[in-house]
C-alpha positions, 0 to 999 in steps of 0.5 A, a space after each residue: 500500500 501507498 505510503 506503508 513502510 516497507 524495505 523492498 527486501 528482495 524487490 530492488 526495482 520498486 525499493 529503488 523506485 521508492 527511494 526515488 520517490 523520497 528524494 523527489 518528493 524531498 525536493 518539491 517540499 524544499 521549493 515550497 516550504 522553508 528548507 528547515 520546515 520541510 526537514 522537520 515535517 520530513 523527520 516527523 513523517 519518519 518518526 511517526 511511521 517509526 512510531 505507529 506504522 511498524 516501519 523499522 530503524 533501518 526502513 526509517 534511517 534510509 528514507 529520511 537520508 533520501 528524504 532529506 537530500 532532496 530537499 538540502 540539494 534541490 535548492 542549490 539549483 545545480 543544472 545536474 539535480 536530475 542525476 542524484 534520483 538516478 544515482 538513488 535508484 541505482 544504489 538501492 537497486 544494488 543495495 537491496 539486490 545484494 541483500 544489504 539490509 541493515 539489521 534494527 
């Protein structure tokens, strides 16, 4: 489900797609909200999901790192952005095919 914390384990395309998500979606809060509130919403998303939704430390520590290098790096306006979600993609794509899961 949409929105559910999950680690994609074993599943590196949609881990990967997910992460590229966060970091996008990390992006548009930055170029809408004031970076230090973006951060804060961020990081109370994670925690809350941490909290109530079952996510685990590990689920929550490389969605937030994802999260929130979207919305440090989109403002700096620098015209090779578009490669950090590729470059996200493809680290979690490995990282989940060969199984490197940080354990809780």
């Amino acid at each position: 489900m949409i929105f559910s914390p999950d680690d994609f384990a074993g599943r590196p395309y949609e881990g990967g797609l997910n992460q590229t998500g966060h970091m996008v979606a990390g992006a548009a809060l930055s170029a809408f909200l004031p970076i230090p509130v973006a951060l804060a919403g961020i990081l109370a998303w994670e925690v809350w999901q941490f909290k109530r939704r079952g996510a685990t430390m590990a689920d929550m520590r490389i969605d937030a790192v994802y999260w929130i290098v979207g919305a440090v790096t989109w403002p700096l306006n620098i015209w090779w952005w578009p490669a950090l979600p590729v470059a996200a993609f493809v680290l979690e794509y490995v990282r989940i095919s060969r199984g490197s899961h940080a354990e809780d």
